[in-house]
PAZAPA-4460 file (N, C-alpha, C; in steps of 0.05 Angstrom, whole numbers, plus 32768, in hexadecimal, padded with zeros to 4 digits):
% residues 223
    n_x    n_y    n_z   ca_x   ca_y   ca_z    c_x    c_y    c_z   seq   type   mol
   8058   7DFC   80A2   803D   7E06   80A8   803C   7E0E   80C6     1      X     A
   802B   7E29   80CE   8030   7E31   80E3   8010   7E29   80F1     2      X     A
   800E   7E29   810A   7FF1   7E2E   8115   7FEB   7E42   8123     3      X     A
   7FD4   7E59   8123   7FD2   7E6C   8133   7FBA   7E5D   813E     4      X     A
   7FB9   7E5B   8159   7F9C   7E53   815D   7F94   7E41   8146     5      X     A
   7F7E   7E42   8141   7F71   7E2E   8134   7F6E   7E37   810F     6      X     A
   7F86   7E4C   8112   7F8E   7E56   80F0   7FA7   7E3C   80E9     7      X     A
   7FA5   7E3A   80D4   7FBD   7E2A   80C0   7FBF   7E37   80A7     8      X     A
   7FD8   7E3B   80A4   7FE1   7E50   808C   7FFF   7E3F   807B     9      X     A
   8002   7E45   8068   8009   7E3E   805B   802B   7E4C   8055    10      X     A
   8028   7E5F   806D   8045   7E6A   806F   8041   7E6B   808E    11      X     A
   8065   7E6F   8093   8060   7E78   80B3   805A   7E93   80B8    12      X     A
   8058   7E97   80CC   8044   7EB3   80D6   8043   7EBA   80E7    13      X     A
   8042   7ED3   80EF   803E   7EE0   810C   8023   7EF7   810A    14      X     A
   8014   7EF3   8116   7FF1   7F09   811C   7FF5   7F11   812F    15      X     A
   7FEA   7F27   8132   7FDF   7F3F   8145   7FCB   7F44   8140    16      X     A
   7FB4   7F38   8150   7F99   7F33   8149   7F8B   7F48   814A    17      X     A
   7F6E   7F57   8142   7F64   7F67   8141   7F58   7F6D   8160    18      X     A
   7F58   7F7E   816C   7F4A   7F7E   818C   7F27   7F84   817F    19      X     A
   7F24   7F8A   8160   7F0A   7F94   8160   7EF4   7F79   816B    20      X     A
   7ED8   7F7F   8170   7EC5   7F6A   8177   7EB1   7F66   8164    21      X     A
   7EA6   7F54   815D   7E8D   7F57   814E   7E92   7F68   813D    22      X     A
   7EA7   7F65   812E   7EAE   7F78   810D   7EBD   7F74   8102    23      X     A
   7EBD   7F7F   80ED   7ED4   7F70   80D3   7EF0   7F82   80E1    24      X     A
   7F02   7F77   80D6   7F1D   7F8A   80E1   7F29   7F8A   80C0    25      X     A
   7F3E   7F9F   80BD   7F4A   7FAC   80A3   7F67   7F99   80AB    26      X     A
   7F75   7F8F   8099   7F8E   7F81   80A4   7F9D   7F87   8091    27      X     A
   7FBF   7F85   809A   7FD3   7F8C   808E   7FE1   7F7D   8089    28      X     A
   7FEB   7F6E   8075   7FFE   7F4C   807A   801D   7F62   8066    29      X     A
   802F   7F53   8081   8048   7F61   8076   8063   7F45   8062    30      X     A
   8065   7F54   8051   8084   7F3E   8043   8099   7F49   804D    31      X     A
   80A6   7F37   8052   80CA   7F37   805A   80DF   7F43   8044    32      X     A
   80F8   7F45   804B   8109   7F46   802D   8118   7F30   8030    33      X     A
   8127   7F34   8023   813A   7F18   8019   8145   7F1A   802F    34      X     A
   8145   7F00   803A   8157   7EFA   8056   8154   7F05   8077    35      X     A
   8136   7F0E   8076   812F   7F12   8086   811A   7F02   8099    36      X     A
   810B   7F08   809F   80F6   7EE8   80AC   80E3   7EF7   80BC    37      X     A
   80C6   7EEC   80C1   80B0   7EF1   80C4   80A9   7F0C   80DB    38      X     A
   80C7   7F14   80F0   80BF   7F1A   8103   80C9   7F42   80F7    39      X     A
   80D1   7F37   80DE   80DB   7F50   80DB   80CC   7F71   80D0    40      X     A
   80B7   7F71   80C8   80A5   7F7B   80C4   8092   7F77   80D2    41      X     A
   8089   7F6D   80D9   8078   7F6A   80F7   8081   7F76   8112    42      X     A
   8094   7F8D   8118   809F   7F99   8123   808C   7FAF   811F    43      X     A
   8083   7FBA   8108   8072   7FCB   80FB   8050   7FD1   810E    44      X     A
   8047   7FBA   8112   8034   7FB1   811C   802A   7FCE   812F    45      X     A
   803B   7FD7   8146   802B   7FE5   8150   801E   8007   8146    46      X     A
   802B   8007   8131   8028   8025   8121   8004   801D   8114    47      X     A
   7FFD   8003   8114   7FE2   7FFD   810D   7FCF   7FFD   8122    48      X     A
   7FB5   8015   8114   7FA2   800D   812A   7F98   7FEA   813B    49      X     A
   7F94   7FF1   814F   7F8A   7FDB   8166   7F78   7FC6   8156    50      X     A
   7F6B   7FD3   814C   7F50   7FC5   813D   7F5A   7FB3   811B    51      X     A
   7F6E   7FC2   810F   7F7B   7FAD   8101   7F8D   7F94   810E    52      X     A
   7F8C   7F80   80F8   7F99   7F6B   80F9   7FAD   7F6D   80F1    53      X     A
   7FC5   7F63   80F4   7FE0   7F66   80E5   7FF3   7F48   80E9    54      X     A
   7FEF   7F3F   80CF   8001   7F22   80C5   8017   7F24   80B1    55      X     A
   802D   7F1D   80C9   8047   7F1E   80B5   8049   7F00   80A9    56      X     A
   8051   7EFF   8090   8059   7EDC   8089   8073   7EE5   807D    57      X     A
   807A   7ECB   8075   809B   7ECD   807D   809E   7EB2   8061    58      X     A
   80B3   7EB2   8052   80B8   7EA0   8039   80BD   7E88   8042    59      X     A
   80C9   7E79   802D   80CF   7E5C   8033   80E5   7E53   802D    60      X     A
   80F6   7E66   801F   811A   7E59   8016   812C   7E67   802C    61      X     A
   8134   7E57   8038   814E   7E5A   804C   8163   7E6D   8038    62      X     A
   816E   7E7F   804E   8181   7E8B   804D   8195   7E8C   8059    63      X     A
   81AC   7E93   8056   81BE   7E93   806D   81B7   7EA1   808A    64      X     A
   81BE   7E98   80A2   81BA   7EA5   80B7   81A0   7EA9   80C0    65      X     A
   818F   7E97   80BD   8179   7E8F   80C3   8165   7EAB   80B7    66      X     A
   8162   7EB0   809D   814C   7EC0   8091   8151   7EAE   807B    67      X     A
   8136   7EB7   8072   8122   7EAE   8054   811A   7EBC   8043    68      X     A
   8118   7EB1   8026   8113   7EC6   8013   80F5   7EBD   8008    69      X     A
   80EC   7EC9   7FF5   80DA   7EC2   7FE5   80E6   7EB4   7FC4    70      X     A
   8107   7EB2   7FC6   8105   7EB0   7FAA   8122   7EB4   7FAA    71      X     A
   8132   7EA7   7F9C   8154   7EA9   7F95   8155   7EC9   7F85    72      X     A
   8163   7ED4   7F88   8171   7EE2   7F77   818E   7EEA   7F72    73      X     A
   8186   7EEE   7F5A   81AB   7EF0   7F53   81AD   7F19   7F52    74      X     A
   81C7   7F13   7F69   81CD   7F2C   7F6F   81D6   7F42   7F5B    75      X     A
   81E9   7F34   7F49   81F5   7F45   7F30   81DC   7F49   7F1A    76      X     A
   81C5   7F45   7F25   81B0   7F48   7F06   8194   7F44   7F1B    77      X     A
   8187   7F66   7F2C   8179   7F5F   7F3A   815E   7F5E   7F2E    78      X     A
   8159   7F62   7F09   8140   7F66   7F04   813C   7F3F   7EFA    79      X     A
   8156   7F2E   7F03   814D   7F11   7EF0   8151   7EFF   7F0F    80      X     A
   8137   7EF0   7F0D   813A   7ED9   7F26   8141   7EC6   7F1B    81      X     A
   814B   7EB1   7F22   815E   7E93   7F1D   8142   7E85   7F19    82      X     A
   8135   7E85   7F25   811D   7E77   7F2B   8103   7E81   7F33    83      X     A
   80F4   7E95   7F1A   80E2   7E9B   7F25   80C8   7E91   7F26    84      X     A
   80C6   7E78   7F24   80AF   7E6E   7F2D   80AE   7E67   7F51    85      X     A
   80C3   7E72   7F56   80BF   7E73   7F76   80B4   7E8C   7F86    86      X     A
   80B0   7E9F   7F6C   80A3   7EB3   7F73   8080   7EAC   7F6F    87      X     A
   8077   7E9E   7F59   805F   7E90   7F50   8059   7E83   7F6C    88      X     A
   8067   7E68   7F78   805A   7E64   7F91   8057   7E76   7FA7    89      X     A
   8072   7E7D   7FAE   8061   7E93   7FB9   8050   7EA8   7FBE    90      X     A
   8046   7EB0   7FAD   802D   7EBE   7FA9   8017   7EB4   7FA6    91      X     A
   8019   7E9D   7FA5   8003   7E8A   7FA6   7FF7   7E80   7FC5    92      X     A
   800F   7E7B   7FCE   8011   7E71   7FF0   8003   7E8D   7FFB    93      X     A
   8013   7EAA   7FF6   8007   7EC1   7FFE   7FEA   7EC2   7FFB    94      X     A
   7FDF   7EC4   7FEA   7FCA   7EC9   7FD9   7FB6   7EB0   7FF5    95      X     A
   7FB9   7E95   7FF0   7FAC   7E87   7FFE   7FB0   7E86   801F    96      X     A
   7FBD   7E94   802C   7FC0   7EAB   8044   7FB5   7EB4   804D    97      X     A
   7FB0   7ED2   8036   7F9E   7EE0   803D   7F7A   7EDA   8041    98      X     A
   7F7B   7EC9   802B   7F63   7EC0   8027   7F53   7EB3   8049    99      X     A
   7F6B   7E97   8049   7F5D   7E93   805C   7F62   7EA0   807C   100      X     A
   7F77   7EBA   8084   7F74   7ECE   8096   7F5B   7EDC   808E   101      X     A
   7F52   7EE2   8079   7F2F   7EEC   806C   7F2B   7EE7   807D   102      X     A
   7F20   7ECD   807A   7F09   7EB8   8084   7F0B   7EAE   80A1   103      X     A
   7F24   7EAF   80A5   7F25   7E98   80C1   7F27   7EB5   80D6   104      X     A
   7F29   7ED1   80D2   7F37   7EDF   80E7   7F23   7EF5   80E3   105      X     A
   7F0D   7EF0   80D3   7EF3   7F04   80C6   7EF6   7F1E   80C7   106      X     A
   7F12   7F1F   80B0   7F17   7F3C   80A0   7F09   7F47   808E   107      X     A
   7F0A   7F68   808B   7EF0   7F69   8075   7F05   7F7B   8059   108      X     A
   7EFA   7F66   804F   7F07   7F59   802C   7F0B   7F76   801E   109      X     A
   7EFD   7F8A   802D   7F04   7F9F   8022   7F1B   7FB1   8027   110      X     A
   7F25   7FA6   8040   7F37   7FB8   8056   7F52   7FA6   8053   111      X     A
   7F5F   7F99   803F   7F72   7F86   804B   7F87   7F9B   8037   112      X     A
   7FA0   7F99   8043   7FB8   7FAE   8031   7FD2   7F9C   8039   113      X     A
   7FE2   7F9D   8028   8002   7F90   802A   801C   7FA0   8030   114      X     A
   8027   7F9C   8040   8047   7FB3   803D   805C   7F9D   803A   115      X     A
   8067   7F9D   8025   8085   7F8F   8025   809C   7F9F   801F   116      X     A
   80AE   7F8F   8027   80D4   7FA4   8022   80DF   7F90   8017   117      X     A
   80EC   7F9D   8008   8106   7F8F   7FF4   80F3   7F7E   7FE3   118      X     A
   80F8   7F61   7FE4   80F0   7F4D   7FDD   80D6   7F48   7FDB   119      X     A
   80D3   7F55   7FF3   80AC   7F50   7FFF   8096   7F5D   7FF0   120      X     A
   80AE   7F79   7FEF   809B   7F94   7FE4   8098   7F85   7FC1   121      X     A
   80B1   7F7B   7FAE   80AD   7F6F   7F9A   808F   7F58   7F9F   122      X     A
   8099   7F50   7FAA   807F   7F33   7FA7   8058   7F45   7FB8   123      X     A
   8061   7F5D   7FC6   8045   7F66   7FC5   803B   7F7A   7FB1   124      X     A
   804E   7F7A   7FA2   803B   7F8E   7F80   803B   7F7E   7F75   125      X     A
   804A   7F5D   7F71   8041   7F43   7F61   8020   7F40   7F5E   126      X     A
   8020   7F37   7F83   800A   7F37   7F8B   7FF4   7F4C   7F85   127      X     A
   7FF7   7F5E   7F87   7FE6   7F79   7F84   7FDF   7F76   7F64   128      X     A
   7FE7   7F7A   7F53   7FE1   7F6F   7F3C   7FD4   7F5D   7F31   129      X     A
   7FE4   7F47   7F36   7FD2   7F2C   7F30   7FBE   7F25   7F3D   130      X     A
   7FB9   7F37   7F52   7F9D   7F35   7F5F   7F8F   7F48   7F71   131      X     A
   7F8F   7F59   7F63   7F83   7F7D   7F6B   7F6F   7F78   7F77   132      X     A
   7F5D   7F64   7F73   7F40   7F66   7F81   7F43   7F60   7F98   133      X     A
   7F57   7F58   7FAF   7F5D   7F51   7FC5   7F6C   7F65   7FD1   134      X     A
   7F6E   7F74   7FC7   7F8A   7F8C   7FDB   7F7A   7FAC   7FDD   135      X     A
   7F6F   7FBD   7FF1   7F72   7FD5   7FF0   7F86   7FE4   7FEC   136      X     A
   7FA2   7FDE   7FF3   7FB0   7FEA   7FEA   7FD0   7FDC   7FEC   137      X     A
   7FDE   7FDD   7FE3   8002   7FD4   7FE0   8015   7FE7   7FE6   138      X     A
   8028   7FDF   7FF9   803B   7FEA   7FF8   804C   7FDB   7FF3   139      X     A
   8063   7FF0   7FEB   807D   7FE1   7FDC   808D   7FF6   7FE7   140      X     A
   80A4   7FED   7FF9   80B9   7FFF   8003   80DD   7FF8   7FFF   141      X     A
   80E7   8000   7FF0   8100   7FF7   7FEA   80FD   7FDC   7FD7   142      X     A
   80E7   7FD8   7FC8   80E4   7FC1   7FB3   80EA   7FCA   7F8D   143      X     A
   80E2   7FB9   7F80   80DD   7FC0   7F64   80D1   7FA8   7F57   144      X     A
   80CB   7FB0   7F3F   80AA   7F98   7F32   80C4   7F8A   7F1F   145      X     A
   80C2   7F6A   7F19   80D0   7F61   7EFF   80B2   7F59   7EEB   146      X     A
   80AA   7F63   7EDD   808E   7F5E   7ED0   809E   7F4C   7EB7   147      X     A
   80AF   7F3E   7EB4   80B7   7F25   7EA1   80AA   7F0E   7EAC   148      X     A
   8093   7F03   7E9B   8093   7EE2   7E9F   8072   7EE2   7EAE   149      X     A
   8067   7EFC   7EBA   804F   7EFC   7EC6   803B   7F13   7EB9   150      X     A
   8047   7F1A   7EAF   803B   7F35   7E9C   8021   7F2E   7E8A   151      X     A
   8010   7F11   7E89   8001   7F06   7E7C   7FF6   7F06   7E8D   152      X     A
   7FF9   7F0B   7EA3   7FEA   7F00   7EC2   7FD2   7F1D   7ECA   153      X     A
   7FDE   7F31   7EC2   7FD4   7F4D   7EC1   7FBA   7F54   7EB5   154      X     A
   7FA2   7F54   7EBB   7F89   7F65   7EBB   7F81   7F7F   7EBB   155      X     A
   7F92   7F8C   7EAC   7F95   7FA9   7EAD   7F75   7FBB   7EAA   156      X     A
   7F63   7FAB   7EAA   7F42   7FB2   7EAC   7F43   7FB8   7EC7   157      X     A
   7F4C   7FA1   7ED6   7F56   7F9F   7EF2   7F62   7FB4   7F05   158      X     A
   7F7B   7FB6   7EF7   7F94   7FBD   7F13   7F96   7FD9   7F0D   159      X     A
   7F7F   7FE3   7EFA   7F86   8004   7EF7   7F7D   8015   7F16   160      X     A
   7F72   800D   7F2A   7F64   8019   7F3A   7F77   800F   7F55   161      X     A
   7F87   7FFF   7F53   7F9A   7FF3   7F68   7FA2   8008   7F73   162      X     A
   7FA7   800C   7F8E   7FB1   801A   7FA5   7FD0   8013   7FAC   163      X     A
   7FE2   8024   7F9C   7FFD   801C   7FA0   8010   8030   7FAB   164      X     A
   8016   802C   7FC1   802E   803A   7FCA   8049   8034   7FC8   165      X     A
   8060   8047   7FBA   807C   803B   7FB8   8093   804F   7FC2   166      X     A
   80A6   8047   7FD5   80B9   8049   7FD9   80CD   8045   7FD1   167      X     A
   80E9   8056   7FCA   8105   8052   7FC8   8115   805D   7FD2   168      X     A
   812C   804E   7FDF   813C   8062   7FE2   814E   806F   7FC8   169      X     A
   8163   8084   7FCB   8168   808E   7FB0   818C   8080   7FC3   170      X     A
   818B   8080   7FD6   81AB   8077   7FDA   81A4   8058   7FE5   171      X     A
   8190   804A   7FD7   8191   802C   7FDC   81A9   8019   7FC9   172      X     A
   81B4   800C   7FD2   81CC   8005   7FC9   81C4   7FE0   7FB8   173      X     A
   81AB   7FDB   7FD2   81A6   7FBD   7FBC   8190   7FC5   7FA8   174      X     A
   817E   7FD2   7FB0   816D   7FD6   7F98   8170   7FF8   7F8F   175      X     A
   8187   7FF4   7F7E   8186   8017   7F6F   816F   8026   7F66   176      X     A
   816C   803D   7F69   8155   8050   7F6C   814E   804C   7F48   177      X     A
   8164   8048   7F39   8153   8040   7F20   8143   802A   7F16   178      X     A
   8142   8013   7F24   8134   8005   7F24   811B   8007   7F35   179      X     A
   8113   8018   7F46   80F7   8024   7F4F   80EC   802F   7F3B   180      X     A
   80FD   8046   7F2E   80EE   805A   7F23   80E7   8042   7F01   181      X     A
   8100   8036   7EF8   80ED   8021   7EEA   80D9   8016   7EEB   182      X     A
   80D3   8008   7F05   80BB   7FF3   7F07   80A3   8011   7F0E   183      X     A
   80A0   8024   7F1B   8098   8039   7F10   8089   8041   7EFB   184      X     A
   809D   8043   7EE3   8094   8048   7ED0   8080   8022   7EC3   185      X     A
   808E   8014   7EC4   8087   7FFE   7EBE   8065   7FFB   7EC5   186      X     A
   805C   7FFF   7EDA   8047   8006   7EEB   8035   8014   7EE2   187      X     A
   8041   8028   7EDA   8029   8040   7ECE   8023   8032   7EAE   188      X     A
   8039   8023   7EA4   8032   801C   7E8A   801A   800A   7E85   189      X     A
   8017   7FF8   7E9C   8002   7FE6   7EA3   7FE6   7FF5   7EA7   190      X     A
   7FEE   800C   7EAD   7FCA   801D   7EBB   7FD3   8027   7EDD   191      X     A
   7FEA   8016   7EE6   7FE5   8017   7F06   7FE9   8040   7F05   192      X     A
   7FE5   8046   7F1F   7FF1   8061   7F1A   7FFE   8063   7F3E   193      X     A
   8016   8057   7F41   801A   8056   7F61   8021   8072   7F6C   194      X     A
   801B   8079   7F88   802F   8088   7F90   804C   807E   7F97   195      X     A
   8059   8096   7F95   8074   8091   7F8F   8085   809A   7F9D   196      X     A
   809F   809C   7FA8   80A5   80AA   7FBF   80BB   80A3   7FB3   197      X     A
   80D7   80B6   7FBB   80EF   80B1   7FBE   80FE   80BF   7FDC   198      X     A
   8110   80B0   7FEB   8123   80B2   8003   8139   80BF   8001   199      X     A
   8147   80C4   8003   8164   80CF   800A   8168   80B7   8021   200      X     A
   815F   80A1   8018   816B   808B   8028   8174   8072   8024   201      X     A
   817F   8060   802B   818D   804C   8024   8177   802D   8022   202      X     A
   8177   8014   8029   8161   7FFB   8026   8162   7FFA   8044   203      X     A
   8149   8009   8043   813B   800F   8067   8125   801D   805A   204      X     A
   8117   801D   8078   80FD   8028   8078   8107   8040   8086   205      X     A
   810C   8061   8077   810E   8074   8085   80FB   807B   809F   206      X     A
   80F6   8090   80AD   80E4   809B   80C4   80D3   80A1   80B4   207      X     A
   80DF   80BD   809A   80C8   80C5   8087   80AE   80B3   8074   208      X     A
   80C3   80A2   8069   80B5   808B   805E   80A1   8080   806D   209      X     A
   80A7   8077   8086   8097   8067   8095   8078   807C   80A3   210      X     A
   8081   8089   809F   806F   80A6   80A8   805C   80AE   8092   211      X     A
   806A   80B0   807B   805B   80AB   8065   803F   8096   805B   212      X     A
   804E   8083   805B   8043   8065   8056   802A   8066   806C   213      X     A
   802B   806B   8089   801B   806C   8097   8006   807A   809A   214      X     A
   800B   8091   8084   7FF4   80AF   807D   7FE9   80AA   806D   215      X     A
   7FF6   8097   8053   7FE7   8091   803A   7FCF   8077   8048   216      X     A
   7FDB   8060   8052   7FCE   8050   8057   7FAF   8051   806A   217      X     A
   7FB6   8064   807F   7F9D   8070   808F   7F8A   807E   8075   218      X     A
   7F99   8091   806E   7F80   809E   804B   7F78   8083   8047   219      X     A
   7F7E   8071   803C   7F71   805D   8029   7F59   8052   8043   220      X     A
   7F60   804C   8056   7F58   8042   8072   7F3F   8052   8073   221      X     A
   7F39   8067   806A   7F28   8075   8071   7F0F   807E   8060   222      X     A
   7F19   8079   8040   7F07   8074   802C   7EF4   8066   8032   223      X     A
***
């Protein structure tokens, strides 16, 4: 458990507090990928206006070389986790996060959005799904959905109106571009209807991509 000031959260974390005064601020909480750690998407931070907040959290299973994941996976079979109820807590830990960054850092409930990569970007369309009424919008960059085992969890009355942005690269080598355009299609089968993007790039956040992501997200910002 980390302490910001007089926040306690349930993951560790790094904020970049809102400079706004006397007003709600729009906030962005970023996920890691596998084996990466809290500081790594929070690099991101200054491409966000002044007046947002921006909270990276960071998982809880040790990895080699000091990064963390959200969740084991087995490399030769990337749509099956060993253990995915370690995806279940964590989204739970997330979920109770945000909530209390809501409350304790007086965000307005309408303005809050997620960007994760790899790993992160998987566990923020988890999120986005299983709890649409909390997200303006999701990004997912270099991720893909496993909808085995949570697919009961889905409110499709719900998550038809979800704000989803997705990224792939087409020369990503850990997560192959057919497993985007699956979870993709998977997505639309539910009601979601994401934007969709493909790279001529490898498991990175291109210039274009990132340029992208930052045009869609201001539109939504501005609704």
């Amino acid at each position: 458990m980390n302490d910001i000031g007089n926040i306690s959260l349930p993951l560790n974390n790094k904020i970049r507090y809102s400079k706004t005064k006397n007003k709600r601020s729009p906030a962005v909480f970023f996920l890691h990928g596998y084996g990466s750690n809290v500081h790594d998407l929070f690099s991101l931070n200054p491409y966000f206006p002044d007046e947002w907040a921006c909270i990276s959290l960071e998982g809880t299973i040790p990895i080699s070389f000091g990064g963390w994941a959200w969740a084991e996976i087995d490399l030769n079979n990337m749509l099956q986790l060993p253990k995915p109820e370690q995806v279940s807590e964590h989204r739970k830990k997330i979920i109770d996060c945000i909530e209390i960054c809501t409350k304790e850092l007086d965000l307005e409930p309408d303005r809050v959005y997620m960007v994760g990569f790899s790993q992160g970007a998987s566990i923020s369309i988890y999120c986005g799904l299983t709890h649409p009424e909390l997200f303006h919008g999701i990004v997912s960059l270099c991720g893909l959905i496993r909808p085995h085992g949570f697919s009961n969890e889905i409110d499709k009355d719900k998550i038809h109106g979800l704000n989803l942005f997705m990224a792939n690269g087409t020369e990503d080598d850990l997560i192959p571009i057919e497993l985007g355009r699956k979870s993709r299609k998977y997505l639309e089968s539910v009601g979601v209807k994401p934007v969709y993007r493909e790279y001529p790039a490898g498991h990175t956040i291109s210039t274009d991509c990132l340029q992208e992501m930052l045009k869609w997200l201001n539109g939504l910002s501005e609704e």
